[in-house]
C-alpha positions as CSV (number, residue, x, y, z in Angstrom):
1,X,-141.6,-46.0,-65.5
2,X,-138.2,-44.4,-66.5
3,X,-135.2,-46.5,-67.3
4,X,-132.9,-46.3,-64.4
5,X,-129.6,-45.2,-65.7
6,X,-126.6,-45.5,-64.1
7,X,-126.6,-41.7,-62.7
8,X,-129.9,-42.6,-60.9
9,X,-131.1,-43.1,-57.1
10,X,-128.6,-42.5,-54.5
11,X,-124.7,-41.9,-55.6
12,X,-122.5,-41.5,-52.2
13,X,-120.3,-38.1,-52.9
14,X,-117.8,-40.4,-50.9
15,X,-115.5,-39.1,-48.2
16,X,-111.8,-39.8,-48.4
17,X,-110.0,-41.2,-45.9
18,X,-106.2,-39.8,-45.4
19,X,-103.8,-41.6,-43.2
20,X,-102.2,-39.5,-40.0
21,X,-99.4,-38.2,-42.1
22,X,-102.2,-37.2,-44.8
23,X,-101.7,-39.8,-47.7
24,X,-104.7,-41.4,-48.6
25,X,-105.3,-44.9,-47.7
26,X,-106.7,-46.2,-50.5
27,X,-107.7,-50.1,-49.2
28,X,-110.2,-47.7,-46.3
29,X,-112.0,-45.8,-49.1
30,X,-112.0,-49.1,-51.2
31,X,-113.6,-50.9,-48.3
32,X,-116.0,-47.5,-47.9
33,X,-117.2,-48.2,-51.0
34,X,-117.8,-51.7,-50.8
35,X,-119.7,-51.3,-47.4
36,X,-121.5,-48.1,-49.6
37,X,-122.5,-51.2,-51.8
38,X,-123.5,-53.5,-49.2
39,X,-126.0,-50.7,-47.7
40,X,-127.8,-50.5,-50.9
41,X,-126.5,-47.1,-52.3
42,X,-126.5,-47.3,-56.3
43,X,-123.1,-45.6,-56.7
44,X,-120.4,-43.0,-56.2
45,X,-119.7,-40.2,-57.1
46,X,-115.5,-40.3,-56.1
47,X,-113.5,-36.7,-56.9
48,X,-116.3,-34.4,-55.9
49,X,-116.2,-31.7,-53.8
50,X,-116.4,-33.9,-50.4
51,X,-113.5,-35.9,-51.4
52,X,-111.2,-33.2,-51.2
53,X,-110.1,-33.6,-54.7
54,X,-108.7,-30.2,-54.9
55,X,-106.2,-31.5,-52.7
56,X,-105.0,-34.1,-54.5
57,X,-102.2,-35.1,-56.5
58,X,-102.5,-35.8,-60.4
59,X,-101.7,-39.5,-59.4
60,X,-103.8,-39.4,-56.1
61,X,-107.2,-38.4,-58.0
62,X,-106.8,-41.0,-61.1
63,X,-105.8,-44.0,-58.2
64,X,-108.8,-42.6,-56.5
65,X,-111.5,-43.6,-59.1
66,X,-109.5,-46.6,-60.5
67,X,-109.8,-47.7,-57.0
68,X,-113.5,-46.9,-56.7
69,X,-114.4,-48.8,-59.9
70,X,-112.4,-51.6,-58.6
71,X,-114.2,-51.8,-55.1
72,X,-117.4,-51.8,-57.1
73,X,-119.9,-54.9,-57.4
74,X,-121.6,-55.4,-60.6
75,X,-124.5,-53.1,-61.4
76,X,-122.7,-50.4,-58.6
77,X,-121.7,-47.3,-60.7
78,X,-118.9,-44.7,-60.4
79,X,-120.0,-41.4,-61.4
80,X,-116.4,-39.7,-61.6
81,X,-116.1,-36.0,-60.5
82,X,-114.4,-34.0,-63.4
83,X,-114.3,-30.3,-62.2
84,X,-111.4,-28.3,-63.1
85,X,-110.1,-24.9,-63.6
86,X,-110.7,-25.4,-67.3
87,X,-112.1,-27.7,-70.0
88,X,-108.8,-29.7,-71.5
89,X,-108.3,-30.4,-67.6
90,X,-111.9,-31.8,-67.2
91,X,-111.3,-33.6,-70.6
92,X,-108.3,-35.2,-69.4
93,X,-110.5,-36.8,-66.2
94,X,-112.6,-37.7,-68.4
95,X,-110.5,-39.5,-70.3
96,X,-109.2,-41.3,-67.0
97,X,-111.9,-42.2,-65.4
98,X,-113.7,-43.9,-69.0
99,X,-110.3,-45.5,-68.8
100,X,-110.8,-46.5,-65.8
101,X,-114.2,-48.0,-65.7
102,X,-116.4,-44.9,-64.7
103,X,-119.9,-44.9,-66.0
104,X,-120.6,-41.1,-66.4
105,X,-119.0,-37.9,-65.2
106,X,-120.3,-35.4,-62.5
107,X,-118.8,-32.0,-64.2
108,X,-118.3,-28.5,-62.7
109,X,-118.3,-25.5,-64.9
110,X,-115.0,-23.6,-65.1
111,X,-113.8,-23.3,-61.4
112,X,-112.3,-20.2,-60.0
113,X,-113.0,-18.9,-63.5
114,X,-115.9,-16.1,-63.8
115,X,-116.9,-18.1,-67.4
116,X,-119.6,-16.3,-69.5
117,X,-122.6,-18.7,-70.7
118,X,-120.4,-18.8,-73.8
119,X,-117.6,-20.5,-72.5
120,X,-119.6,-22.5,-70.2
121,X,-121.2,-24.5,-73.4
122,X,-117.9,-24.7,-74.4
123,X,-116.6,-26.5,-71.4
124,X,-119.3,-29.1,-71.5
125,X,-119.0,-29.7,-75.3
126,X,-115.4,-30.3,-74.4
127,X,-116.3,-32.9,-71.8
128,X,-118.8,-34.7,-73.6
129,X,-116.3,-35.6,-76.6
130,X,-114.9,-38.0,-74.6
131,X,-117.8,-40.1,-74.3
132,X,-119.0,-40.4,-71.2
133,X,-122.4,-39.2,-70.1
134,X,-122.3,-36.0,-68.3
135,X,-123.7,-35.0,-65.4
136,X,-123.4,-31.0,-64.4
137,X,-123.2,-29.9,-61.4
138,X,-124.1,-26.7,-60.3
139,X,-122.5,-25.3,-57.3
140,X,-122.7,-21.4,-57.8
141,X,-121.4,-20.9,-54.3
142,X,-118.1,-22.5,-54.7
143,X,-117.3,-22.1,-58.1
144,X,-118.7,-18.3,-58.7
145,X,-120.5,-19.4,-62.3
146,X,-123.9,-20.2,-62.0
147,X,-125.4,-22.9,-64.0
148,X,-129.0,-20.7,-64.4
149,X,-132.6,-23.1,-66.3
150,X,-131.7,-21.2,-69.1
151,X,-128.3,-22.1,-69.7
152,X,-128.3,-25.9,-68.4
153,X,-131.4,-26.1,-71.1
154,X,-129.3,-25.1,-73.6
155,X,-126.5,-27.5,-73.0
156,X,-129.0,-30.2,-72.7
157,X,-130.2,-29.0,-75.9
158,X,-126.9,-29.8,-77.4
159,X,-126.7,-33.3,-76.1
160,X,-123.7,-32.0,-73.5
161,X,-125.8,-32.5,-70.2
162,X,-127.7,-35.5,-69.1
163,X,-128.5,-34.9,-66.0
164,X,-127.6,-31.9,-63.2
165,X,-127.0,-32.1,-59.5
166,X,-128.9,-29.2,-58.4
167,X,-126.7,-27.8,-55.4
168,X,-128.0,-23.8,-55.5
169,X,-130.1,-24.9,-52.8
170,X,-133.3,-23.0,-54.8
171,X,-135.9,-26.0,-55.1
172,X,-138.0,-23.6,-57.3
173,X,-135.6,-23.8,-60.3
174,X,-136.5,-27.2,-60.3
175,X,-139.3,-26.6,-62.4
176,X,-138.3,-23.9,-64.4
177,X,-135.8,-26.6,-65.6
178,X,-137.9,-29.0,-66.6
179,X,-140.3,-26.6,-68.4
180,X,-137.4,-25.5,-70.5
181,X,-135.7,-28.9,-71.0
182,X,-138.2,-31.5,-70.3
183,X,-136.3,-34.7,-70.8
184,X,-133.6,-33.6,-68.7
185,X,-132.6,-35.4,-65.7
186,X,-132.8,-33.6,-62.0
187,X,-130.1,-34.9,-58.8
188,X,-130.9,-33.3,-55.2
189,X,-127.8,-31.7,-54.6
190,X,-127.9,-30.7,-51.6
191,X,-129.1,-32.9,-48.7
192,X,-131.6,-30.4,-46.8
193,X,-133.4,-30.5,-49.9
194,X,-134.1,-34.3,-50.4
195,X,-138.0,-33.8,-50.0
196,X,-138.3,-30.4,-52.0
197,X,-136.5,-31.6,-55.1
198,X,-137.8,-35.2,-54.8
199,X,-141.3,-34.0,-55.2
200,X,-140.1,-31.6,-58.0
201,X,-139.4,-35.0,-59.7
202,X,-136.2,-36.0,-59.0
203,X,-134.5,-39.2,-59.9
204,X,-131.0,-39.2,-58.2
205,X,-129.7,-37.9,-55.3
206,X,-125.9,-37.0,-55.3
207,X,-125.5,-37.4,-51.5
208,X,-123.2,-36.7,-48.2
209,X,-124.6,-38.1,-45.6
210,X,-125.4,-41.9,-46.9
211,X,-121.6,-42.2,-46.0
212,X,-122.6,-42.3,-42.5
213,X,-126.7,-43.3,-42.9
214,X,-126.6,-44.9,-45.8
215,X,-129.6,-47.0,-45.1
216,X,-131.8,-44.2,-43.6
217,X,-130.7,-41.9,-46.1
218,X,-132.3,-44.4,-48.3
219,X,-135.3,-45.0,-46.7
220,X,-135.8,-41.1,-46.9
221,X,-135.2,-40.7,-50.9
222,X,-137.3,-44.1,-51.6
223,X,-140.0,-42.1,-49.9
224,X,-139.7,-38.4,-51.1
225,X,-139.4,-39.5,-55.2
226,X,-142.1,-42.8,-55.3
227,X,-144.6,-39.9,-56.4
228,X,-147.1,-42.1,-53.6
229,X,-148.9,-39.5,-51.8
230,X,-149.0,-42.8,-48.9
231,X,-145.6,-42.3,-48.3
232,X,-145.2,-38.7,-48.1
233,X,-146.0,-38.8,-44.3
234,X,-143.4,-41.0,-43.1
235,X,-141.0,-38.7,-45.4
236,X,-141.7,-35.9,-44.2
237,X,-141.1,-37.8,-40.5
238,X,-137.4,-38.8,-41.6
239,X,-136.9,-35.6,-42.9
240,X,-138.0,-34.0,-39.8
241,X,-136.3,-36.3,-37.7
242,X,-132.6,-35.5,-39.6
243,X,-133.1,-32.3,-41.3
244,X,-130.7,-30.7,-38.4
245,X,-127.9,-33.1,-39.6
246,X,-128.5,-33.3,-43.2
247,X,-127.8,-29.0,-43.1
248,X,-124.5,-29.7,-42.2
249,X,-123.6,-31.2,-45.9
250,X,-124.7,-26.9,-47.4
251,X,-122.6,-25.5,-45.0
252,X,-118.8,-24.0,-45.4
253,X,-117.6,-26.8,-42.8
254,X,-119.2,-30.0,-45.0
255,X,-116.3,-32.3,-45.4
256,X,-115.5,-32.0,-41.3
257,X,-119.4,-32.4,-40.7
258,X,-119.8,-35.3,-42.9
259,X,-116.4,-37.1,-41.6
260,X,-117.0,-36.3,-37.9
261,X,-120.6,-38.3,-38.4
262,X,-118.8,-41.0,-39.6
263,X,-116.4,-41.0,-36.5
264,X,-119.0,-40.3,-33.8
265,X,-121.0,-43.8,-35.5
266,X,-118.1,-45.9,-35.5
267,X,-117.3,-45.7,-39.4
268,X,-113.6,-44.1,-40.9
269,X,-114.1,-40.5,-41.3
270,X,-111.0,-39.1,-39.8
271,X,-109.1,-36.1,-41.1
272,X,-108.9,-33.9,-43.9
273,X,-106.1,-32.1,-45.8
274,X,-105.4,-28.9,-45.9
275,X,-106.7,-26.0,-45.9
276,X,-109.5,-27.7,-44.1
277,X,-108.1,-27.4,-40.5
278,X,-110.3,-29.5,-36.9
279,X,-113.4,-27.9,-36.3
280,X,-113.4,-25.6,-33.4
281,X,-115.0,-27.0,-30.5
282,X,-118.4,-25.2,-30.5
283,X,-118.9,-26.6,-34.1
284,X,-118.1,-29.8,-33.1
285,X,-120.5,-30.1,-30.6
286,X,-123.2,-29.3,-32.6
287,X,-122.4,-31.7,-35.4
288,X,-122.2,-34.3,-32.4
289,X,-125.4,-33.8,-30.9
290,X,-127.3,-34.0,-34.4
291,X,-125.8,-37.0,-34.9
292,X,-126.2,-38.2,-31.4
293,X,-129.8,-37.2,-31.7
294,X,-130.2,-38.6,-35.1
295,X,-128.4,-42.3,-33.9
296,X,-131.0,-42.3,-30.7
297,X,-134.2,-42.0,-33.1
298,X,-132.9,-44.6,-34.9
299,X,-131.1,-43.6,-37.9
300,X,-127.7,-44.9,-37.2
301,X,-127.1,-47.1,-40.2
């Protein structure tokens, strides 16, 4: 059995709750996370892409995970999300959230930098000086450099990688990972892929919808990475049964998705900041009836 590390089994890619005037309130996202901990998630992953962190102060983001860390229970881990427009920035995070009491990174490559392979390996060596074990995280999509087998392998390789949180949405590269760097460790990335990548061996699942399912989200990864062909029915069920909300976490409007779930179920999602504006109406109504249809098979916690 592998040793379960602290960027293993489900890490909430929490949500961030903002005030009306859009300041964040930091004793709601403190109480998220303890409620995240309560539900029997293994960690968060604070500063990622759905907590808005590109919208955030320099003192915002660093209160953020110190806040996170302090909301934790023992044994809960804080996986602190790094990205940056270049590596002395992601350093710097790095440095923070160690300070703070983060147990590993979640790292972009360069953002809104076209970086050559080169520089990519560059960026993580950067990161990894600081101490903390890093996590990549490829999101080819947002950040316009794609982390390909080839090249995560070869950061790996250089002890600059532990893990990556696999968010091209390809479940196929899965494998072609592992065959070129075997003792690497693989995160579902995105959430419509929980039973491809689980059964490609995964062993975390950096995930957007446990902030409003936590417990069903769960009961869906437990199933889909046990490697017991007995359970692969009733994951395949649950994955059924949610796949038309889980999509909502790979699409453009994610954050709003994620946030409105959590409203429509009682929980704090509320608002986000700029440039994220409300949803128009048609898009709302489809994220409520998948989460309406979702609550009334059952998965409401």
């Amino acid at each position: 059995m592998t040793e379960k590390k602290p960027w293993h089994g489900v890490i909430v890619a929490t949500a961030l709750p903002f005030k009306d005037d859009y300041s964040v309130d930091y004793d709601a996202f403190a109480a998220h996370v303890a409620w995240l901990a309560e539900n029997g998630c293994d960690g968060v992953a604070p500063n990622g892409s759905l907590g808005e962190y590109q919208t955030l102060s320099d003192e915002e983001r660093a209160q953020v995970i110190r806040t996170a860390v302090e909301a934790s229970p023992k044994g809960f881990t804080v996986m602190a999300g790094t990205g940056a427009y270049g590596a002395l920035q992601s350093a710097h995070w790095a440095e923070q959230a160690a300070e703070a009491g983060a147990t590993s990174v979640m790292q972009l490559p360069p953002n809104t930098y076209r970086a050559d392979h080169a520089i990519v390996k560059d960026h993580y060596a950067t990161v990894a000086k600081v101490g903390l074990p890093v996590v990549g995280y490829n999101n080819p999509i947002d950040t316009k450099v794609d982390l390909v087998p080839e090249l995560i392998a070869d950061i790996h390789a250089a002890g600059n990688m532990v893990g990556v949180k696999e968010f091209s949405g390809d479940p196929r590269r899965i494998y072609e990972i592992k065959e070129l760097a075997p003792d690497i460790d693989i995160l579902i990335g995105t959430d419509d892929t929980v039973l491809e990548v689980g059964l490609a061996g995964a062993v975390g699942w950096v995930s957007g919808y446990p902030n409003a399912i936590p417990q069903s989200c769960i009961e869906l990864y437990t199933l889909c990475t046990s490697g017991n062909r007995s359970d692969l029915d009733r994951g395949q069920e649950i994955y059924r049964d949610l796949h038309s909300l889980l999509r909502w976490d790979s699409k453009t409007e994610f954050v709003q998705a994620i946030k409105l779930s959590m409203d429509i179920l009682g929980l704090r999602g509320g608002i986000c900041r700029p440039p994220r504006l409300p949803l128009s109406q048609d898009i709302v109504d489809r994220i409520t009836k998948d989460t309406k249809a979702a609550a009334a098979k059952g998965y409401d916690k």
